[in-house]
C-alpha positions, 0 to 999 in steps of 0.5 A: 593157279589160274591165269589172268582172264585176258591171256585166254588160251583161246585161238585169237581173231585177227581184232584180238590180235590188232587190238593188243598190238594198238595196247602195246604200241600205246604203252610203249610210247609212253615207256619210250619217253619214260626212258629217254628222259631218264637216260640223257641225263646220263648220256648228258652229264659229260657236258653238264657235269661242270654246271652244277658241281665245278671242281675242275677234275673230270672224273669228280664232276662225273662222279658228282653227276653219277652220284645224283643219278644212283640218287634218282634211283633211291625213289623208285622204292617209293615209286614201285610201291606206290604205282604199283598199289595204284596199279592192282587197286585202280587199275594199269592204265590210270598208273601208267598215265600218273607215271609218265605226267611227272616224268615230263615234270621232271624233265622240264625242269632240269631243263630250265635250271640255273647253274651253280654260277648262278645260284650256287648250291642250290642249283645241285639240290634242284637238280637233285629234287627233279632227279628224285621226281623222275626215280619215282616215276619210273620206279612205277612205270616198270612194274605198271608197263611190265605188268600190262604188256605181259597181260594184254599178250597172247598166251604161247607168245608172251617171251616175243610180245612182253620183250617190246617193253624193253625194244622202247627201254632200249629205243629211248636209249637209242632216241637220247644217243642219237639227239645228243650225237646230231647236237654234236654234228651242229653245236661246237663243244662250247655251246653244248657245255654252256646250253644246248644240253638243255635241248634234250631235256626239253624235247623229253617234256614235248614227248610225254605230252604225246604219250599222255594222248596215246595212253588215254586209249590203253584198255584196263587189263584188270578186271573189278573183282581183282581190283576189289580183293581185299589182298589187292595192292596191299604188302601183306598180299605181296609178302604170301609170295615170300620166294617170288619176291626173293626171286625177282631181287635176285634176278634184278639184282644182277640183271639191272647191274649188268644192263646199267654196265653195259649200256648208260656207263658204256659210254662213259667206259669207252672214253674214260677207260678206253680212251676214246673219243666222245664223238666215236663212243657216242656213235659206237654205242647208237649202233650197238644199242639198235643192234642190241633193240632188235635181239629183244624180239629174238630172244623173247621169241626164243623164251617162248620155245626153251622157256624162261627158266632155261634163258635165265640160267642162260644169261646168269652162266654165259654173264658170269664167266664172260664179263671180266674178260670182256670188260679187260679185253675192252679196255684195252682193244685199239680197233673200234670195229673189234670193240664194237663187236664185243659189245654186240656179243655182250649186249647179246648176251644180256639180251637172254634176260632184258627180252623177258625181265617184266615177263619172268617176273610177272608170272610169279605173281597173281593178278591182285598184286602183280604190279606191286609185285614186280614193281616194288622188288624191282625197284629196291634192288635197281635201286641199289644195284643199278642205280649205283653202277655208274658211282660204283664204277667211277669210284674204284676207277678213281682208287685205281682199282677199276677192276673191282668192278668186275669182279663186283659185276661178276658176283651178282650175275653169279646170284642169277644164275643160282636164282635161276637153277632153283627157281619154280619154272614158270611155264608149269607152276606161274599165274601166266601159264597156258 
């Protein structure tokens, strides 16, 4: 199996060097936007909740508002397959740019709906509708970006270059945490209920602009005879690689339900469970997640020395022995400094697969479908599996059983961690090896 053309094994001149790293910075950006929008939503939905499904009960509007959220996510099987075709027929860059053009529709939108006191039930189909553009976008922009920054990275150091996409995974985060803690330093709790929450959402629109216009100079990672393979972009291409599409369900099956866990439902965890306030949990979690932002290089780094297979197995045993005592110990701790401290050591630990989650699975596939490939996969088992992690969790809360969702959590790292033990290595059989 041949490498992609541009991870040449060569020694890379210092042009190469800054010329991928200007390719990396452009992607990024875009991913960054991509993902504030998509995540504060979540982080919102404490305030917006009773706008669009008033029933008077917490837990139930967040459970309304969680549920349109897993919806989102029911598009980005559609997004992986259709991004990702375009992606391996037409090439990354124009992907990339589709993707984060309707993320920015999506978001304006939400920001200037109507309430449910103003238009009644049509005011949750709309935001319904525009959730659904956003599920879609991003369902394309994971395989596209994961794709490119795995090809345009030096070979020997793609496990430390490839876990920058998820550093703007996280710093979208971490920009939506921080937005929502300065409104709460300047608005009192009525005007963020009745309309500064619109604010972020607006703020994500003016920023895929910006993205749009860095994007325009990503070089192509794809040359024309791959583009033009008559494989290229198409299922039945995809479907010759029946085990790394099985492997790469597998790994985002558990991986994406312990990252959604311990990041965007955290929050929620943390005052709904915990009893926290919404202030310190909010503040709590930006640390945590600027901490959690600077592992990724470390441990992508660290694939590249002990290798992906061996971080993977990693992750799936520490994740599946650790999460019921964690999430039982969190519930429970009284000192914010000791429960910050559990989250960093779990974020830690999830930091062994988020560093390389695009990279490990990019490197199961040839140049001709490797976009759809770790984009279509991905997105059917996020869809199902992260994208239900915040409804999953509130609604055992609910029952009185929350920690079901433990266990639940502790069975699908359990998968990865079987995945990872009989999985082909990448580092002697993948189409990125050196």
């Amino acid at each position: 199996m041949k490498a992609n053309a541009l991870a040449s094994d060569a020694m890379p001149t210092a042009a190469d060097t800054r010329r991928m790293i200007r390719a990396i910075v452009g992607a990024s950006a875009g991913n960054m936007v991509e993902w504030f929008d998509f995540f504060i939503y979540s982080f919102c939905s404490l305030y917006f909740a009773h706008a669009f499904f008033p029933s008077g009960n917490r837990t139930t509007e967040l459970l309304n508002t969680a549920g349109v959220f897993a919806t989102g996510f029911l598009m980005r099987p559609v997004g992986g397959w259709f991004f990702g075709r375009l992606a391996d027929r037409h090439g990354r860059r124009k992907a990339m740019l589709m993707s984060v053009l309707m993320m920015c529709g999506g978001s304006l939108a939400i920001a200037i709906l109507p309430t449910y006191a103003q238009i009644g039930a049509a005011a949750p189909l709309l935001l319904l509708a525009a959730r659904c553009v956003q599920g879609l976008s991003v369902g394309g922009e994971y395989g596209t970006s994961a794709t490119y920054m795995s090809e345009i990275a030096q070979s020997g150091r793609r496990g430390f270059f490839a876990s920058f996409q998820y550093v703007t995974v996280i710093s979208g985060q971490i920009a939506a945490l921080i937005v929502v803690v300065l409104l709460q330093q300047f608005l009192s709790h009525d005007e963020l209920v009745s309309w500064g929450w619109r604010i972020p959402f607006a703020l994500g629109a003016i920023g895929a602009i910006v993205a749009v216009y860095l994007r325009r100079s990503l070089e192509e990672t794809t040359t024309a005879r791959n583009r033009h393979n008559a494989e290229a972009g198409t299922l039945s291409g995809l479907f010759a690689h029946k085990r790394a599409v099985a492997t790469v369900i597998g790994f985002t099956a558990g991986g994406s339900l312990a990252f959604y866990t311990f990041t965007t439902y955290m929050q929620k965890y943390l005052v709904n469970s915990a009893g926290m306030s919404a202030k310190t949990a909010s503040g709590m979690m930006t640390v945590a997640l600027i901490v959690y932002m600077l592992m990724q290089p470390l441990f992508g780094a660290l694939s590249d020395r002990i290798g992906r297979k061996r971080s993977m197995i990693l992750f799936g045993v520490l994740a599946t022995f650790g999460t019921v005592p964690f999430l039982n110990a969190l519930r429970t701790v009284t000192n914010p400094y000791i429960a910050f401290a559990l989250i960093v050591v779990a974020l830690a630990v999830l930091s062994l697969y988020t560093s390389i989650s695009g990279l490990i699975k990019a490197e199961l596939f040839p140049p001709e479908v490797r976009a759809l490939g770790v984009g279509l996969p991905y997105a059917l088992a996020n869809a199902v599996f992260g994208g239900s992690a915040e409804y999953a969790a509130l609604s055992l809360k609910a029952q009185g059983v929350e920690s079901m969702f433990f266990w639940y959590v502790t069975a699908l790292c359990a998968i990865v961690t079987v995945v990872s033990f009989v999985m082909s290595d990448p580092a002697t059989e993948g189409y990125l090896r050196k």
